[in-house]
C-alpha positions in Angstrom: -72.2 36.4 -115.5 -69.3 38.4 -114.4 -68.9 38.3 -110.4 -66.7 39.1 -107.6 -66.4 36.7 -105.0 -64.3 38.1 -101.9 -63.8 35.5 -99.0 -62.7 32.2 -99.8 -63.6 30.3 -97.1 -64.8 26.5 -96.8 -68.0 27.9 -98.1 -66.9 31.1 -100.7 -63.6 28.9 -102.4 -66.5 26.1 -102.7 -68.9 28.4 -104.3 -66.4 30.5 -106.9 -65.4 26.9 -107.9 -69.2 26.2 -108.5 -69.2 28.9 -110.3 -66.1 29.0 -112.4 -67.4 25.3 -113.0 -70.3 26.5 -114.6 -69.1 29.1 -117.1 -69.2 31.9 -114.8 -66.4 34.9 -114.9 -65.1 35.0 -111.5 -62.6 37.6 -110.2 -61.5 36.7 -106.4 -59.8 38.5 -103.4 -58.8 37.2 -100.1 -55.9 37.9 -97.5 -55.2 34.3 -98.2 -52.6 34.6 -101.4 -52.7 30.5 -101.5 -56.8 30.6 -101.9 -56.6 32.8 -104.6 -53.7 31.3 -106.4 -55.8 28.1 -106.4 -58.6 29.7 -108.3 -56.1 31.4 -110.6 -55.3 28.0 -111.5 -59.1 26.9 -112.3 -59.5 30.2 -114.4 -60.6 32.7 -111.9 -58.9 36.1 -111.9 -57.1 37.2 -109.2 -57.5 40.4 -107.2 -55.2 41.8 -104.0 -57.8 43.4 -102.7 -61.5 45.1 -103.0 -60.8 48.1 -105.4 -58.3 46.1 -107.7 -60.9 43.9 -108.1 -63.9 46.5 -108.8 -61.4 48.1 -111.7 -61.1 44.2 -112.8 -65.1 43.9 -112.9 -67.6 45.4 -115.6 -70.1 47.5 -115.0 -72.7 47.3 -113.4 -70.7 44.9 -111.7 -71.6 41.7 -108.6 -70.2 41.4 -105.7 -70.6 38.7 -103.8 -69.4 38.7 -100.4 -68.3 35.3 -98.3 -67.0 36.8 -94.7 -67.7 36.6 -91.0 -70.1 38.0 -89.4 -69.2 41.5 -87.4 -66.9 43.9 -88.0 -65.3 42.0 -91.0 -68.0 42.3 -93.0 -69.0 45.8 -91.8 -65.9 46.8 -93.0 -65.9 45.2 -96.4 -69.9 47.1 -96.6 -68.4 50.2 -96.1 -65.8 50.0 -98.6 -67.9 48.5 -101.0 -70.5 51.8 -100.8 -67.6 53.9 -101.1 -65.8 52.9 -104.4 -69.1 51.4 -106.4 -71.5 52.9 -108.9 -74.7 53.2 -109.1 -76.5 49.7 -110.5 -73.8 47.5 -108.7 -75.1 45.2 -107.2 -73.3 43.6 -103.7 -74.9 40.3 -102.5 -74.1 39.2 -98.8 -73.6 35.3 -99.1 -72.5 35.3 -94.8 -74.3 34.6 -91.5 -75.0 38.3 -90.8 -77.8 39.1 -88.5 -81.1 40.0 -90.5 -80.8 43.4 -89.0 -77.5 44.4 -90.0 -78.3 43.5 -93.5 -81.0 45.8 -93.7 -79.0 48.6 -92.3 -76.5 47.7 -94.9 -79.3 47.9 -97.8 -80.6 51.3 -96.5 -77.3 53.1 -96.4 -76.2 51.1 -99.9 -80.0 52.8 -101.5 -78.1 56.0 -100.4 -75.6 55.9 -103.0 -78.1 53.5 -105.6 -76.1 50.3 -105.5 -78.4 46.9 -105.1 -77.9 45.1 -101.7 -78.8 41.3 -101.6 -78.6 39.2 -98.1 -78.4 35.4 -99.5 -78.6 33.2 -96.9 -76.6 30.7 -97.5 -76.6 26.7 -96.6 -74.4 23.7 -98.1 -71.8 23.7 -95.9 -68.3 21.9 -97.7 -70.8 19.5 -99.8 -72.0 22.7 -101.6 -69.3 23.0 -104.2 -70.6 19.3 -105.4 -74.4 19.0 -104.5 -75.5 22.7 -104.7 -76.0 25.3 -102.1 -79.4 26.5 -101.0 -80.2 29.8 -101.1 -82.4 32.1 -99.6 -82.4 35.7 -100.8 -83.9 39.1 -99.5 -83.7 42.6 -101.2 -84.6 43.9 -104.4 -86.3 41.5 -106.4 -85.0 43.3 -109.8 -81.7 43.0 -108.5 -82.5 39.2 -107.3 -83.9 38.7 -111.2 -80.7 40.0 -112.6 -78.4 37.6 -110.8 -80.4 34.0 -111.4 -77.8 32.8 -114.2 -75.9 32.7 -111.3 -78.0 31.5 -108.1 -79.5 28.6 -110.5 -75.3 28.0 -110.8 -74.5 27.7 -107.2 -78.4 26.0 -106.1 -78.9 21.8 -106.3 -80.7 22.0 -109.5 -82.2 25.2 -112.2 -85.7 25.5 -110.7 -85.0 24.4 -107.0 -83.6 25.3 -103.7 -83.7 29.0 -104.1 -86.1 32.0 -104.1 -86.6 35.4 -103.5 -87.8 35.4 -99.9 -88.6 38.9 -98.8 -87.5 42.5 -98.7 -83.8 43.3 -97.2 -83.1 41.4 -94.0 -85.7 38.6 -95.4 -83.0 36.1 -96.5 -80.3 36.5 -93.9 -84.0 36.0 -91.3 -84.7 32.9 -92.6 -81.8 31.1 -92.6 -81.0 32.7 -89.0 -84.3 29.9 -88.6 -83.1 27.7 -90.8 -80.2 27.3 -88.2 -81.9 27.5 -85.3 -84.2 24.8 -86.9 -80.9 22.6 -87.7 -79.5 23.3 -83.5 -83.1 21.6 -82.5 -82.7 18.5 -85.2 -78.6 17.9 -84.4 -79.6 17.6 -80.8 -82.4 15.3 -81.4 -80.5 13.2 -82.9 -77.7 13.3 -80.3 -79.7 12.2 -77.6 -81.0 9.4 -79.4 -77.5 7.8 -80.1 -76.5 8.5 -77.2 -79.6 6.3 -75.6 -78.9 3.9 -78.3 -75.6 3.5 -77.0 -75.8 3.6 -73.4 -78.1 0.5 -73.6 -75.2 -2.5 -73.0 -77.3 -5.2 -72.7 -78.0 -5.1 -76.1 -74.7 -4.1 -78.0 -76.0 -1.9 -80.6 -74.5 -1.0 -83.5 -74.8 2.8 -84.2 -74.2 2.9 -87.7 -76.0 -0.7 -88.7 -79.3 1.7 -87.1 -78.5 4.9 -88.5 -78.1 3.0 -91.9 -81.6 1.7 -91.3 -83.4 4.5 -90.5 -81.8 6.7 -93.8 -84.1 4.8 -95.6 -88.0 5.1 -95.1 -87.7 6.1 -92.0 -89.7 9.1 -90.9 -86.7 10.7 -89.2 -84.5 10.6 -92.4 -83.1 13.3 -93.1 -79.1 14.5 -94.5 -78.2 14.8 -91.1 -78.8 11.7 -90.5 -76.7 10.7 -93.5 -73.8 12.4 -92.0 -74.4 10.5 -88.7 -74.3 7.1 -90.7 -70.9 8.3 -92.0 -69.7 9.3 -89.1 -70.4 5.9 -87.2 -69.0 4.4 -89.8 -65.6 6.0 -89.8 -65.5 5.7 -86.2 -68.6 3.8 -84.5 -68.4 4.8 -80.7 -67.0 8.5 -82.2 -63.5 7.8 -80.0 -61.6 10.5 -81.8 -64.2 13.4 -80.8 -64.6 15.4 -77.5 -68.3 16.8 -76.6 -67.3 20.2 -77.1 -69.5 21.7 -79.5 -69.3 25.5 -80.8 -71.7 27.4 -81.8 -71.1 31.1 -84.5 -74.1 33.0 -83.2 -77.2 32.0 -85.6 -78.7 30.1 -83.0 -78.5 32.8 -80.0 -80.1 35.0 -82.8 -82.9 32.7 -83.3 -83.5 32.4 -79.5 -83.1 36.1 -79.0 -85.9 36.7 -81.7 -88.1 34.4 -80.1 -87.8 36.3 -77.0 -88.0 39.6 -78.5 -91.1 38.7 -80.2 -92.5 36.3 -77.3 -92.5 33.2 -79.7 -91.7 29.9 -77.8 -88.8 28.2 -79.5 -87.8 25.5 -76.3 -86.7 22.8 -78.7 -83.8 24.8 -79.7 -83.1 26.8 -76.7 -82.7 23.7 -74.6 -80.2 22.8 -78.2 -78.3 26.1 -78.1 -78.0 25.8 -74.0 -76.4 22.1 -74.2 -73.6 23.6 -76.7 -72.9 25.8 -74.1 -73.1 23.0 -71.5 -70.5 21.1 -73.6 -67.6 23.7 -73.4 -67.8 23.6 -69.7 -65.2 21.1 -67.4 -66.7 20.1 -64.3 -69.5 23.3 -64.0 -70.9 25.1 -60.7 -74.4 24.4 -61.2 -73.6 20.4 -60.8 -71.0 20.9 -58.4 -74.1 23.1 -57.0 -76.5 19.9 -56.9 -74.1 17.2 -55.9 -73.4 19.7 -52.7 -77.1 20.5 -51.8 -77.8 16.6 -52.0 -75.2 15.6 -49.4 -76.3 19.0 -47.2 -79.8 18.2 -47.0 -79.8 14.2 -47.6 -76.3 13.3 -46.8 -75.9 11.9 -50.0 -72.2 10.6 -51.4 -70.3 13.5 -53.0 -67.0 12.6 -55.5 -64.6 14.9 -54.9 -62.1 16.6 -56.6 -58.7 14.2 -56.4 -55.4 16.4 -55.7 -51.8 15.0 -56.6 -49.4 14.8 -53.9 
């Protein structure tokens, strides 16, 4: 197939590599000149921006897009429904929220171009083990673009499918993420009981190694933990602080909406925003109502002279 890939990212330069890799045509665009130049030099076709590359593309051309979530990719929508034809197709590979994709696939219908949301998971190991895919919107449009999703998936006839209507695919991995918040954390406070037991001196990644294989808790998460420990086995280089880009609030936010209990990855979501903070109110809170009430020992704050 003939596609254009705009955002080269960690996960869109991984995914036009895949591509290219796999006999694809690929014209690229991104502010980055150095990104592009790099593709160039694995056979992609450079563009210096969205409409050089739609005169670059055949019709009825594929657009993939790779972009933050927000205004970036509002923009990029926009611009996209003004400058292609009908039959185009424009797949949105990005963690947009499930409702924005489906008002970008109504006001796309307007002017008959195809819009795909492809939730998208692989993370920097996609570009060598295969990205999973999970894609809502048309499914004539979805049939029309396999060469290329059996491309960029793990294998021809596995980890991808046509999941819904528009909004479906960008839904589902909103879950898939909130699902992955939940399992990280688990596994966090595990270690981190692991660790704290002294009197027996274990050895994080000798366990984590363990359990990768036949354990019921096995998982490629837990493969990245045992590589972790074993870079770095009490994980001295890190800090706690812990971002988050917005899937997870999403996921929470739906389960509210739709009065779903998800507590396994709220409590997750809420301890990433616990580990941003330096000293918070709500313990300072505690520790001050415990020496009020119980006269209980306080540490206080130390001040240089």
């Amino acid at each position: 197939m003939q596609i254009g890939m705009v955002g080269l990212g960690r996960m869109g330069g991984g995914m036009a590599q895949r591509l290219l890799r796999g006999g694809h045509e690929i014209v690229v665009t991104d502010p980055d000149v150095e990104k592009v130049a790099l593709l160039e030099a694995e056979g992609a076709t450079g563009a210096s921006h969205i409409r050089e590359m739609v005169n670059k593309l055949k019709r009825p051309r594929v657009i993939w897009l790779m972009l933050p979530t927000g205004d970036v990719t509002n923009q990029n929508v926009e611009l996209l429904n003004a400058v292609l034809s009908p039959e185009d197709t424009v797949v949105n590979g990005g963690n947009t929220h499930y409702k924005d994709s489906k008002r970008h696939a109504m006001q796309a219908s307007k002017n008959s171009i195809h819009f795909l949301d492809a939730g998208t998971s692989g993370g920097i190991w996609g570009v060598t083990e295969g990205y999973s895919i999970m894609i809502g919107g048309d499914a004539g449009a979805y049939e029309r673009l396999l060469p290329a999703i059996r491309t960029l998936a793990p294998a021809h006839n596995r980890g991808f499918g046509h999941v819904g209507p528009s909004g479906a695919g960008h839904f589902v991995k909103m879950i898939h993420n909130g699902i992955e918040y939940g399992m990280m954390q688990a596994y966090a406070e595990g270690f981190e009981l692991l660790q704290s037991k002294n009197e027996f001196g274990l050895d994080l990644a000798r366990i984590s190694e363990i359990w990768r294989h036949g354990s019921v808790i096995r998982s490629w998460l837990l493969d990245l933990a045992a590589a972790a420990f074993t870079e770095d086995d009490q994980l001295a280089q890190l800090t706690s602080y812990v971002d988050d880009t917005g899937e997870g609030r999403w996921t929470v936010n739906e389960s509210v909406e739709m009065a779903i209990p998800a507590p396994v990855i709220t409590a997750a979501l809420q301890q990433r925003f616990r580990s941003r903070q330096d000293n918070p109110m709500a313990g300072r809170v505690i520790a001050a109502l415990r020496h009020q009430f119980g006269g209980h020992s306080v540490r206080t704050v130390k001040t240089s002279e």
